[in-house]
KOLMISE-859337 format. One record per residue (C-alpha): residue number from 0; residue in three letters; x, y, z. Coordinates in nm, 2 decimals. Layout:
N
[NUM,ALA,[X,Y,Z]]
...
***
This chain:
460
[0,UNK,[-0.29,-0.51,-9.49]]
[1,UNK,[-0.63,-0.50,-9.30]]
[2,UNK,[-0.61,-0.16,-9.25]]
[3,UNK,[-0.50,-0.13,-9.64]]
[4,UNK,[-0.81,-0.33,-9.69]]
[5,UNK,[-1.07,-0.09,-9.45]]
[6,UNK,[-0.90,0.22,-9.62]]
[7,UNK,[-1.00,0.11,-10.02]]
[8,UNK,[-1.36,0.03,-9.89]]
[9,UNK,[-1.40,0.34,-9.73]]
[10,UNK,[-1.28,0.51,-10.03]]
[11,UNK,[-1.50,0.26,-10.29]]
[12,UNK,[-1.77,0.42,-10.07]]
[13,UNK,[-1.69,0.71,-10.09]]
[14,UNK,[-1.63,0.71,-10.46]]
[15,UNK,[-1.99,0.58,-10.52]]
[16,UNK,[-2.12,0.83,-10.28]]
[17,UNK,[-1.95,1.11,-10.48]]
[18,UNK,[-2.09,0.97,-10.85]]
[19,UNK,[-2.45,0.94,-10.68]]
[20,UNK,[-2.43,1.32,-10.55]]
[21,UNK,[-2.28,1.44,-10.86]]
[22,UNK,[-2.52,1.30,-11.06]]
[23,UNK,[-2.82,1.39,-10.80]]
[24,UNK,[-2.69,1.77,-10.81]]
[25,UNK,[-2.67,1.81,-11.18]]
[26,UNK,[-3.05,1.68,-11.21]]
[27,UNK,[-3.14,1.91,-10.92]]
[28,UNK,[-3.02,2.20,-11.14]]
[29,UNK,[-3.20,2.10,-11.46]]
[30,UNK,[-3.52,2.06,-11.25]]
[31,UNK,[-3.50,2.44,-11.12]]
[32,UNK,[-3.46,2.55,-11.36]]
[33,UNK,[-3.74,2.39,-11.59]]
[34,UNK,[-3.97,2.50,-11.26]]
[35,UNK,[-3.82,2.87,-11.32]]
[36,UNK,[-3.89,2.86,-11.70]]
[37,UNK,[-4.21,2.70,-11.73]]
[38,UNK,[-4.39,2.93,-11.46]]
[39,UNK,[-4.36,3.24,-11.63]]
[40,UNK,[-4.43,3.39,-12.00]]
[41,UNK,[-4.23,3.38,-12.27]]
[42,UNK,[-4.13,3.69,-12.28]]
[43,UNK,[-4.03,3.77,-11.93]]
[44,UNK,[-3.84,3.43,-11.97]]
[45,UNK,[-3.66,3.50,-12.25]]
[46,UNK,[-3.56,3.86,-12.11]]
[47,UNK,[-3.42,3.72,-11.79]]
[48,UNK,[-3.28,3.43,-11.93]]
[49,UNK,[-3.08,3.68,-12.18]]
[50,UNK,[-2.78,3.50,-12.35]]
[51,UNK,[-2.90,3.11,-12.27]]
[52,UNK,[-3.23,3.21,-12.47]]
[53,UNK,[-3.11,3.04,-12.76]]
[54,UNK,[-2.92,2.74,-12.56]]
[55,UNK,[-3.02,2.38,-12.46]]
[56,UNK,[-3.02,2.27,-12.08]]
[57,UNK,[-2.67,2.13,-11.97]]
[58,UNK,[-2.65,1.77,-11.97]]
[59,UNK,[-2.59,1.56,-11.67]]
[60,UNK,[-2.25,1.49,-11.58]]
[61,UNK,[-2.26,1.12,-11.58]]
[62,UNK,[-1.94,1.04,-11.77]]
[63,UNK,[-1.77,1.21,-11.44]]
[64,UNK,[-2.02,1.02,-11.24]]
[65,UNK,[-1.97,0.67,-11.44]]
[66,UNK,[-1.60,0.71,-11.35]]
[67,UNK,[-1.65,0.80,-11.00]]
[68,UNK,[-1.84,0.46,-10.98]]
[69,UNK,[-1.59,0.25,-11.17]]
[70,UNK,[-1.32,0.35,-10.93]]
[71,UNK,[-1.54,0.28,-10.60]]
[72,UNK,[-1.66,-0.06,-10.77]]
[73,UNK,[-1.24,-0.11,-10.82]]
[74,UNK,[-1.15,0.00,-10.48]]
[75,UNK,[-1.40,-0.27,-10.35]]
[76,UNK,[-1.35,-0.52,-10.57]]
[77,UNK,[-1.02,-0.47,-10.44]]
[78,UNK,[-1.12,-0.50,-10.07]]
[79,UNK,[-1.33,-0.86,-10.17]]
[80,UNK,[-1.01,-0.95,-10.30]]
[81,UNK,[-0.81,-0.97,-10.01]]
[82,UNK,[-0.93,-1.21,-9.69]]
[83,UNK,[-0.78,-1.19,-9.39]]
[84,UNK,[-0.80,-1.47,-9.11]]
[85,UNK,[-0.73,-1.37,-8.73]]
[86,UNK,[-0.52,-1.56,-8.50]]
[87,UNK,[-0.74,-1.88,-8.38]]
[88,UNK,[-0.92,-1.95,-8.67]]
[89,UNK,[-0.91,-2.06,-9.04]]
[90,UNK,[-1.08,-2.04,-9.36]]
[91,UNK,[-1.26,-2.24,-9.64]]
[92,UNK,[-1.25,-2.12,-10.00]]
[93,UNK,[-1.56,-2.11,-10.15]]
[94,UNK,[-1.63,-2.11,-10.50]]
[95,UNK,[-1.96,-1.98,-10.70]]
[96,UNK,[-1.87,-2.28,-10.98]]
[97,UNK,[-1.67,-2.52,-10.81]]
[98,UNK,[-1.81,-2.50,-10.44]]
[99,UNK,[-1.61,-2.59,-10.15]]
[100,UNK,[-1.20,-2.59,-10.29]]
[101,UNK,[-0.98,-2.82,-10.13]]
[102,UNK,[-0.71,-2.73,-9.85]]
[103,UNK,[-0.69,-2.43,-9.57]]
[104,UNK,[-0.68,-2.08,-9.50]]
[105,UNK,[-0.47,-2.03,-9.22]]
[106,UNK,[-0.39,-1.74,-9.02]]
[107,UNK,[-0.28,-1.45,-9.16]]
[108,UNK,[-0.36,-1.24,-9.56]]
[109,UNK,[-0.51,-1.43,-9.83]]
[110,UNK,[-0.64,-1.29,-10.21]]
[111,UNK,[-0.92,-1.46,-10.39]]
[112,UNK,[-1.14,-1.42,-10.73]]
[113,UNK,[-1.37,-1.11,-10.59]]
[114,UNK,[-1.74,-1.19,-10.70]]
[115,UNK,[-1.65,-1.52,-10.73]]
[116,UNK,[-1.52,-1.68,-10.41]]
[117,UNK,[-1.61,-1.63,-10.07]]
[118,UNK,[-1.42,-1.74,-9.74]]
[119,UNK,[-1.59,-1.94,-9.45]]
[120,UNK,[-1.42,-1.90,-9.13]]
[121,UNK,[-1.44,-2.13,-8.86]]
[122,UNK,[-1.28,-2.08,-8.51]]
[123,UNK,[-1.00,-2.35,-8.49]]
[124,UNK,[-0.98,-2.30,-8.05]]
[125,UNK,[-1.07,-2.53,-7.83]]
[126,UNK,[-1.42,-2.56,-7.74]]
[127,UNK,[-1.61,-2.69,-7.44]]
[128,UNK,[-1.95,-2.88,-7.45]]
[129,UNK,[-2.12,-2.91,-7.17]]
[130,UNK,[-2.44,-3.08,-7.04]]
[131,UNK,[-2.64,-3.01,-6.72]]
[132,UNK,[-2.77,-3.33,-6.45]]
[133,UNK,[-3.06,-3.09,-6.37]]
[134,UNK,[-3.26,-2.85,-6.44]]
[135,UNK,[-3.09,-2.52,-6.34]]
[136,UNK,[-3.21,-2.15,-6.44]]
[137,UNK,[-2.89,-2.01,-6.37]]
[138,UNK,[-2.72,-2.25,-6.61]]
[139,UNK,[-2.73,-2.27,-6.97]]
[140,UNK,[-2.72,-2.59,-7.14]]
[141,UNK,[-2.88,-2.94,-7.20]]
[142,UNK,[-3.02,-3.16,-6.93]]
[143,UNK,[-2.82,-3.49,-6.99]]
[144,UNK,[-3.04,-3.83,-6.87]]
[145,UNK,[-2.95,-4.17,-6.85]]
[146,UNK,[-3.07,-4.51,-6.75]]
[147,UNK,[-2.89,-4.72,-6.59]]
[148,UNK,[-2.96,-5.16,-6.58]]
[149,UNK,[-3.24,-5.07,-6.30]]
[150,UNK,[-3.39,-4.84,-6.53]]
[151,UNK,[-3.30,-4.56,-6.30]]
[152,UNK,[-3.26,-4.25,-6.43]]
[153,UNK,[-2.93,-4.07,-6.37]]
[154,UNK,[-2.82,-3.72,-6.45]]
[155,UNK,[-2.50,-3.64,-6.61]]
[156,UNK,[-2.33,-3.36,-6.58]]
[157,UNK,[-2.01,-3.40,-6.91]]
[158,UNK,[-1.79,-3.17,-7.08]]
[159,UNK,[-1.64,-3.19,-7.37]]
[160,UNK,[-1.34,-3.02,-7.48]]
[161,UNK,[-1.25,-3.03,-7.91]]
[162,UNK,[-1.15,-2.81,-8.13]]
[163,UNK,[-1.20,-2.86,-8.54]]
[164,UNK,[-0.95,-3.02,-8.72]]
[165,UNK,[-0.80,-2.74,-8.95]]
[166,UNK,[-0.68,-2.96,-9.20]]
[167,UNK,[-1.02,-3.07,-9.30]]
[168,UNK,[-1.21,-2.77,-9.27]]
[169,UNK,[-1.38,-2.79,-9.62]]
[170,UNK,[-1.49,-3.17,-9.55]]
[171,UNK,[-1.66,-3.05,-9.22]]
[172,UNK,[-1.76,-2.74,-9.43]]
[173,UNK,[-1.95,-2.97,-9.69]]
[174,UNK,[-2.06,-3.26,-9.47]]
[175,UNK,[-2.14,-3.16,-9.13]]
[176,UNK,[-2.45,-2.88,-9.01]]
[177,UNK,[-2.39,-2.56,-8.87]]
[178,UNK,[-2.31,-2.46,-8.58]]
[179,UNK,[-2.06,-2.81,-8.51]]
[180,UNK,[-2.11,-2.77,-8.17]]
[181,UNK,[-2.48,-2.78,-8.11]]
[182,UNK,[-2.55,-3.01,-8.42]]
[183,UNK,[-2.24,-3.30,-8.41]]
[184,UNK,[-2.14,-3.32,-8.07]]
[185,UNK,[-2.41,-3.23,-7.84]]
[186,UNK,[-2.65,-3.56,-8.00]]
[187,UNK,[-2.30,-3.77,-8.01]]
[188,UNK,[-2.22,-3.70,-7.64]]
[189,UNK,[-2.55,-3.77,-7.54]]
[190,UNK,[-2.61,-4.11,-7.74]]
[191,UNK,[-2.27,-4.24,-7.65]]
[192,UNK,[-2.37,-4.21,-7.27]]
[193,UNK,[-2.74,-4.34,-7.32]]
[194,UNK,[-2.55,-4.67,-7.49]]
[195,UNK,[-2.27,-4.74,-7.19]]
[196,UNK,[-2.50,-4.64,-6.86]]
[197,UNK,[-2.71,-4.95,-6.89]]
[198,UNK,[-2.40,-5.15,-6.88]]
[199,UNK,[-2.34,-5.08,-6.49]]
[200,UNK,[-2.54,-5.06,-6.21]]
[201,UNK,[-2.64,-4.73,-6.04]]
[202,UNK,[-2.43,-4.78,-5.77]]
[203,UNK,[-2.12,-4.86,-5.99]]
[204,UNK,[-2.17,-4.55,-6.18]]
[205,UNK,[-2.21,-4.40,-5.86]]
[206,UNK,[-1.89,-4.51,-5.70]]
[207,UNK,[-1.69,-4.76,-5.79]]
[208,UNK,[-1.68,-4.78,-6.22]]
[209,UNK,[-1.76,-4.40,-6.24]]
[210,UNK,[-1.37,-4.38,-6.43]]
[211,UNK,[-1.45,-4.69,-6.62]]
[212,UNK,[-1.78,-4.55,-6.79]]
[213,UNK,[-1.60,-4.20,-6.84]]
[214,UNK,[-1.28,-4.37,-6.97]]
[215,UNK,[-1.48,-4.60,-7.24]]
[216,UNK,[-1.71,-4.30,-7.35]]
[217,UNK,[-1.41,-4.09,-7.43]]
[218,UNK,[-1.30,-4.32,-7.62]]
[219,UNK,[-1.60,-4.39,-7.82]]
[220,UNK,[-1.68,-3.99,-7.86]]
[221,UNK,[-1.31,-3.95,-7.97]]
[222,UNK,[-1.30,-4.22,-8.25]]
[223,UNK,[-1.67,-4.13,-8.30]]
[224,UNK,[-1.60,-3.76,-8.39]]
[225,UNK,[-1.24,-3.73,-8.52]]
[226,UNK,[-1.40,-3.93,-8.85]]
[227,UNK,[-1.59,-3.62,-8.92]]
[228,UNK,[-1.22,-3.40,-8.85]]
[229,UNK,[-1.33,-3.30,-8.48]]
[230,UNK,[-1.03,-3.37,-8.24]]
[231,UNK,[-1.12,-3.38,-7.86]]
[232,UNK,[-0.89,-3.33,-7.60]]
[233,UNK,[-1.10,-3.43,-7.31]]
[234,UNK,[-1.43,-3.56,-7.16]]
[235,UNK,[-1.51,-3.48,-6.84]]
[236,UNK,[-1.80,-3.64,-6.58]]
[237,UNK,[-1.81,-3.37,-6.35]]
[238,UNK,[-2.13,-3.46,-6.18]]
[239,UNK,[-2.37,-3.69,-6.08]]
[240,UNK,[-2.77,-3.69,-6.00]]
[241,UNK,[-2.93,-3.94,-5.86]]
[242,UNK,[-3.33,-4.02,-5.79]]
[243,UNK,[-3.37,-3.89,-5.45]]
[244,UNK,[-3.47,-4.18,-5.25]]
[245,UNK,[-3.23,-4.37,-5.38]]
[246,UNK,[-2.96,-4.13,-5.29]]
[247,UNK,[-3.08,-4.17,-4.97]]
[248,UNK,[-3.08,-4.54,-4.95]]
[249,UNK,[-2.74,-4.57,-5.13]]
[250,UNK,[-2.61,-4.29,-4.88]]
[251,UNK,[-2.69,-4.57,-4.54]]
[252,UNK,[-2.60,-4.83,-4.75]]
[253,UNK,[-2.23,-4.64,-4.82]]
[254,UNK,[-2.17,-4.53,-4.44]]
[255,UNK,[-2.28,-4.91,-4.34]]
[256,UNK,[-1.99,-5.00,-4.60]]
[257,UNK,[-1.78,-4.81,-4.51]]
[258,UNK,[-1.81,-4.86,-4.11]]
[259,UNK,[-1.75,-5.26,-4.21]]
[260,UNK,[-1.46,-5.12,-4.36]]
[261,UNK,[-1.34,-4.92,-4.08]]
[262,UNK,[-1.37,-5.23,-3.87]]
[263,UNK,[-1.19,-5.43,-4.15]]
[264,UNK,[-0.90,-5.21,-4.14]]
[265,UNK,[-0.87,-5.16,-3.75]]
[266,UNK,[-0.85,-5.57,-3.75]]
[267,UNK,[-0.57,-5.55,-3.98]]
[268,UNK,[-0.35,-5.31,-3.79]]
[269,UNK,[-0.48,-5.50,-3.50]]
[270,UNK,[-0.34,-5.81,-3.65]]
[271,UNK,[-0.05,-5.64,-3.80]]
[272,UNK,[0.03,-5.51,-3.43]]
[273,UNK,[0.06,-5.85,-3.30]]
[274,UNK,[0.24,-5.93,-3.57]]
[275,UNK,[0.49,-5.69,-3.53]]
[276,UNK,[0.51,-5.78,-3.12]]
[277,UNK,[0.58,-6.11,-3.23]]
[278,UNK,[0.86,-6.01,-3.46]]
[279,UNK,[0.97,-5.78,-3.22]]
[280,UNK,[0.95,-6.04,-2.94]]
[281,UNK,[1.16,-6.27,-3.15]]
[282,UNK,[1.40,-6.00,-3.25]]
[283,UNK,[1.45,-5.94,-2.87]]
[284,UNK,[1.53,-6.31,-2.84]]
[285,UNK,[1.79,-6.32,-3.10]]
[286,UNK,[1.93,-6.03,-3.01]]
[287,UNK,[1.97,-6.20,-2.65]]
[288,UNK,[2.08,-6.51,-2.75]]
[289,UNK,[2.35,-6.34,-2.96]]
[290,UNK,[2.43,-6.12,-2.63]]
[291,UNK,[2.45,-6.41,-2.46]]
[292,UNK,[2.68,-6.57,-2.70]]
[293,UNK,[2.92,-6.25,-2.70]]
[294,UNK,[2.91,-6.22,-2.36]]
[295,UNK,[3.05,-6.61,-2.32]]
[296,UNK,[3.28,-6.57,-2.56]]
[297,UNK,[3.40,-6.21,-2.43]]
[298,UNK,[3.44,-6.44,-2.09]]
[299,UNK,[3.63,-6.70,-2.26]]
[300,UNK,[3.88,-6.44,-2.43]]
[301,UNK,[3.89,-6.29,-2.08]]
[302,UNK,[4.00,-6.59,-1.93]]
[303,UNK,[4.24,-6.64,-2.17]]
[304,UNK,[4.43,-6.32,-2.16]]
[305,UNK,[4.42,-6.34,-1.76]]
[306,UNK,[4.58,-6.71,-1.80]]
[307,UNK,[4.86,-6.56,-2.04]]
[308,UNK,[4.89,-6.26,-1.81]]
[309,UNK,[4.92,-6.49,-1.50]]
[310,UNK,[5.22,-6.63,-1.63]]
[311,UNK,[5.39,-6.25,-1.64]]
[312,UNK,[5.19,-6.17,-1.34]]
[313,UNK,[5.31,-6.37,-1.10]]
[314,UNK,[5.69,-6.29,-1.13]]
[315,UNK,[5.59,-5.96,-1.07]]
[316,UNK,[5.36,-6.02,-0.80]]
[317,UNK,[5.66,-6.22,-0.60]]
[318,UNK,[5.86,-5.92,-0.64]]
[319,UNK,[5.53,-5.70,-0.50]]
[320,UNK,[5.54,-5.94,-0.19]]
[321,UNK,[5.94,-5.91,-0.14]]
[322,UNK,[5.87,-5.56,-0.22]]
[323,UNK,[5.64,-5.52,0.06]]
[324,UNK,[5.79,-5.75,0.35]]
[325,UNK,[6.10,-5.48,0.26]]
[326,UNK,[5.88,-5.15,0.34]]
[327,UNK,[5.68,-5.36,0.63]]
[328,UNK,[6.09,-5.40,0.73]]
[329,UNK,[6.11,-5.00,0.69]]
[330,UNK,[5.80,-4.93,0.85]]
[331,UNK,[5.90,-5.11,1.11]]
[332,UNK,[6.23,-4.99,1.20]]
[333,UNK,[6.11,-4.66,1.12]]
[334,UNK,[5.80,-4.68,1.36]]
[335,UNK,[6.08,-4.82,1.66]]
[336,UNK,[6.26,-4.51,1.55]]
[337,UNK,[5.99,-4.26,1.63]]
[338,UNK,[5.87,-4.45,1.97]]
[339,UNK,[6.24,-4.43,2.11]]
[340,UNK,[6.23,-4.04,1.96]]
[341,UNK,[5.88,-4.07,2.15]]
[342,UNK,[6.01,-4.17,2.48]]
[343,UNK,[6.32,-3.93,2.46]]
[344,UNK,[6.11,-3.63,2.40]]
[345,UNK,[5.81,-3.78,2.67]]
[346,UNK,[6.15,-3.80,2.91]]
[347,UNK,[6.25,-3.42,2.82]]
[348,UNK,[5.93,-3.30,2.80]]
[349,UNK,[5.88,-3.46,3.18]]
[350,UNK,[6.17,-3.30,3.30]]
[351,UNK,[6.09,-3.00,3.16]]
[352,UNK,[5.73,-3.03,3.36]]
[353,UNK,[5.94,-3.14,3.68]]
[354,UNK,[6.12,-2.81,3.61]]
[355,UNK,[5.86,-2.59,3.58]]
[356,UNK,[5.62,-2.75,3.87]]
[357,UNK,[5.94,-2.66,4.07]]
[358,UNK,[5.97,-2.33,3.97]]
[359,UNK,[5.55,-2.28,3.99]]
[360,UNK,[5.62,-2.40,4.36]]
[361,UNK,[5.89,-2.16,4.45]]
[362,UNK,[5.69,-1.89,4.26]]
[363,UNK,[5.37,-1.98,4.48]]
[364,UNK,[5.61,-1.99,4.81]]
[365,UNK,[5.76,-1.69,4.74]]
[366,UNK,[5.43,-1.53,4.67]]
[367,UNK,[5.32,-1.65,5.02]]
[368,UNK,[5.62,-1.52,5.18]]
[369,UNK,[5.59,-1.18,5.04]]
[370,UNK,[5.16,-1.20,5.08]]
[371,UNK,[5.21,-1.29,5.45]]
[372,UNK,[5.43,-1.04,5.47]]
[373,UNK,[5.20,-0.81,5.32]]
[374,UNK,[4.97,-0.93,5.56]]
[375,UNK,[5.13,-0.89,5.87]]
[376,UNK,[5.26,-0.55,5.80]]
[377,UNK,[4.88,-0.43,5.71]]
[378,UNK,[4.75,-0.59,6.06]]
[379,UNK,[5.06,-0.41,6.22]]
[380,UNK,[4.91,-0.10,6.07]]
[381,UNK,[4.53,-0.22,6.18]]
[382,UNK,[4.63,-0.29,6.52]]
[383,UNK,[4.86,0.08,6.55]]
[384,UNK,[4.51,0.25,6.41]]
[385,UNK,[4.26,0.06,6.63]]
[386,UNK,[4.51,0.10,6.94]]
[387,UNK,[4.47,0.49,6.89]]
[388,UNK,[4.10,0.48,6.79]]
[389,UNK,[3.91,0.20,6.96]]
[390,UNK,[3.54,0.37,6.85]]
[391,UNK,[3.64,0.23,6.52]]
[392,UNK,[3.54,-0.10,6.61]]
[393,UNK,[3.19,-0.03,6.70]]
[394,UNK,[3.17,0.15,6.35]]
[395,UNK,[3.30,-0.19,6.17]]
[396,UNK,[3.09,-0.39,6.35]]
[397,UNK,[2.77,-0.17,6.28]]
[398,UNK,[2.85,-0.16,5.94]]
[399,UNK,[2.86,-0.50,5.92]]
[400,UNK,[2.56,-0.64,6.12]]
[401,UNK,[2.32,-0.49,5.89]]
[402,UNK,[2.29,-0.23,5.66]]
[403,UNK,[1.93,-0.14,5.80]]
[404,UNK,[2.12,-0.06,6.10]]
[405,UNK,[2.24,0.38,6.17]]
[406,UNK,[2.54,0.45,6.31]]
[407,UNK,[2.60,0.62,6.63]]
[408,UNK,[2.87,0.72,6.83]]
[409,UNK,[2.85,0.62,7.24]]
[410,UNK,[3.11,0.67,7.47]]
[411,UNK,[3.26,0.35,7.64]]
[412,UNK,[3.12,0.39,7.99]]
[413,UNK,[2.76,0.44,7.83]]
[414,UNK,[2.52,0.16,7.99]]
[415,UNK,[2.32,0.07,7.67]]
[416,UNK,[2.33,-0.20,7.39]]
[417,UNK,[2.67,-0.17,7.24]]
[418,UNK,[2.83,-0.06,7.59]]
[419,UNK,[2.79,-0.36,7.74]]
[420,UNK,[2.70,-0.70,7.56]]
[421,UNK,[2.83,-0.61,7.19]]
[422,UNK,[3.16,-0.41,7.29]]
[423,UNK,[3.22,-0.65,7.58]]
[424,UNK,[3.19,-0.98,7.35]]
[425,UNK,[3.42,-0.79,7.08]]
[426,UNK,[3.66,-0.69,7.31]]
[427,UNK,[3.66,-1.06,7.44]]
[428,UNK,[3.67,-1.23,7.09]]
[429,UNK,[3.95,-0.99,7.00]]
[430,UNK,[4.15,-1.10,7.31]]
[431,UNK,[4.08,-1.48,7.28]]
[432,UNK,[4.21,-1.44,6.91]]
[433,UNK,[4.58,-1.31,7.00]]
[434,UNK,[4.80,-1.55,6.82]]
[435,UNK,[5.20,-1.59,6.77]]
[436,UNK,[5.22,-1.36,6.50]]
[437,UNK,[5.63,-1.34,6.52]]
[438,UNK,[5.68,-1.70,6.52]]
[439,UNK,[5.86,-1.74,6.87]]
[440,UNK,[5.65,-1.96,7.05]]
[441,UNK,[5.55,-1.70,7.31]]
[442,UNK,[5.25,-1.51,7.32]]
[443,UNK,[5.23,-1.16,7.14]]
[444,UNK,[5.11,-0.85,7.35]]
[445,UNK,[4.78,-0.76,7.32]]
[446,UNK,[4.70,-0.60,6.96]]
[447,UNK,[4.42,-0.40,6.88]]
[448,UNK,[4.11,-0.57,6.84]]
[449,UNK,[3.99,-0.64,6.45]]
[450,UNK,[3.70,-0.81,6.30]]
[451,UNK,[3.94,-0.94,6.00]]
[452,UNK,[3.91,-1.31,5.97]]
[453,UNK,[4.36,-1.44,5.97]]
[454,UNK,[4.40,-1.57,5.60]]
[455,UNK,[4.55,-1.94,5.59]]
[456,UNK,[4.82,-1.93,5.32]]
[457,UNK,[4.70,-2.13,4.97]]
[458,UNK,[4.91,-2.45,4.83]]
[459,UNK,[4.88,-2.50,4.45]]
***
């Protein structure tokens, strides 16, 4: 429809336009041709005009051009006609005669007396007023100041959401100035607040009745501007200025406040914590004594079940006793047992030493019998050897005096060292040492003399 409505305006212009330049054309021609007749003679006229010498000028079409017109002034009488209202808003119909009629346009295509009513459209979203606490070039909007009891001033920094109420539109359309926002609620907002700060103190507005002051003043701008069909949906205190030195004053005086506080609360969890140790304390001491109890009567049952067990207990303990003496018994007999084994094998195990000490003993004799033997078959030998070389002995000797000592080979008649005092006292020695060596009791013959020492048989 809007584009329905653009489209018959652009062709009402367009209809005009082509009336205007009809009309402008057909004067054009009239005039140039006047301006060609009238600047030469009659004559030369009347020879180049020829056939239209006898003929008035053509008219002007303006039947053509009067119809032209009356269908652009229809196509946008048309266009006036029909209103439409975009999303967000709504409209007031407004009457030439009658002035502002009752009840709403709302959103979408609407048709009215062209020439006769008009539509006022008014933006039905919501809306935000907002004030400034200082003076700031970056910001647009009004510097809100109140006083407060002291006659401080205090800088407020609100906004304001509403939104028009679409149902009254043409009461707020007759009644209330244009624009709403700048004229109704800016001068509302601010005299509202001027009226509740000097109610509380700087320091309450401040801190501690800061919601109280915003609470009541949205309340009295609410009621205040939905009787001239605003509706608000919020007020908001977003800020707060105070005098300088005051903020400075009220700044120590708030972090001296809030240290007492600080110490307030750390007494109470101080107080609290000995609190709790005493609870705890006597918790701990219930919870003892009721041990305690348990305990004794956990005791008691005790003592009871071992006095009813003692009456089943000691039949079978008499029978662990007789039980006993009877494996003592066993242990016994069986312990006399194994000692007479004991002694029986210690009496075998004797006579089985007995019998091999004997058999050691004739093992050792007859290795002596057989060793001296031995023995006396090898000096046998020695003596035969020695008999048919007696320069062996010097030899032995030698080697056996020293081993520093050379070895030399002297005849026996030789008058020197080992001819007559070592020969003569080996030669002696071996003569002095002649010994029974058959076992008769007489004297052997004279053997060879040898430097063997006689070996004395060994006893085990």
């Amino acid at each position: 429809m809007l584009a329905l409505k653009y489209l018959l305006m652009i062709l009402g212009i367009g209809l005009f336009g082509s009336a205007g330049a009809l009309v402008a054309y057909d004067v054009f021609l009239a005039t140039e041709l006047r301006r060609l007749l009238g600047g030469r003679g009659a004559g030369e006229a009347a020879a180049e005009v020829g056939p239209l010498a006898g003929r008035p000028f053509p008219p002007v079409r303006s039947h053509l051009a009067l119809q032209l017109a009356a269908a652009g002034a229809l196509a946008i009488l048309i266009t006036e006609a029909v209103v439409v209202i975009p999303d967000g808003a709504a409209g007031v119909r407004i009457s030439q005669i009658l002035g502002a009629r009752p009840g709403t346009l709302y959103p979408g295509v609407h048709l009215i007396t062209p020439l006769v009513d008009s539509v006022a459209i008014y933006d039905t979203r919501e809306q935000v007023y907002t004030t400034l606490a200082s003076e700031n070039p970056k910001l647009n909007g009004d510097v809100l100041n109140v006083q407060a009891r002291e006659g401080l001033n205090i800088g407020l920094a609100v906004a304001v959401r509403y939104r028009l109420d679409p149902k009254r539109l043409d009461s707020i359309h007759t009644n209330l100035p244009q624009p709403v926002g700048e004229q109704v609620v800016a001068p509302v907002v601010s005299t509202i607040y001027r009226q509740l700060a000097p109610n509380y103190m700087t320091r309450e507005i401040f801190a501690t009745k800061r919601e109280e002051l915003r609470s009541k003043a949205a309340e009295a701008i609410t009621a205040r501007l939905a009787s001239d069909g605003i509706l608000v949906r919020e007020v908001l205190l977003r800020d707060l200025q105070l005098p300088a030195e005051y903020a400075k004053g009220l700044e120590g005086l708030l972090l001296k406040e809030q240290e007492n506080e600080r110490l307030g609360t750390e007494q109470e969890i101080k107080q609290k914590e000995v609190k709790i140790a005493e609870l705890e304390a006597e918790a701990q001491k219930s919870r003892d004594v009721k041990q305690a109890e348990a305990q004794a009567q956990v005791r008691v049952l005790q003592a009871k079940a071992e006095a009813d067990a003692m009456q089943y207990t000691l039949p079978l303990k008499q029978k662990q006793i007789e039980q006993t003496k009877l494996e003592a018994q066993a242990r016994k007999e069986a312990t006399l047992e194994n000692a007479e084994a004991a002694a029986q094998a210690k009496i075998i195990d004797s006579k089985a030493e007995v019998e091999r000490q004997k058999n050691l003993a004739d093992a050792d004799a007859n290795r002596i019998r057989v060793t001296a033997a031995a023995d006396a078959e090898r000096l046998k030998y020695e003596a035969s050897v020695l008999k048919q070389n007696p320069m062996l002995i010097q030899k032995i000797i030698a080697e056996r005096l020293s081993d520093k000592l050379q070895i030399m080979m002297v005849p026996m008649d030789g008058k020197n060292f080992f001819a007559t005092d070592v020969m003569r006292s080996a030669f002696s020695g071996v003569t002095a040492g002649r010994n029974d060596d058959q076992g008769d009791g007489t004297d052997d013959p004279p053997a060879a003399a040898t430097p063997t020492a006689q070996r004395k048989p060994r006893r085990q």
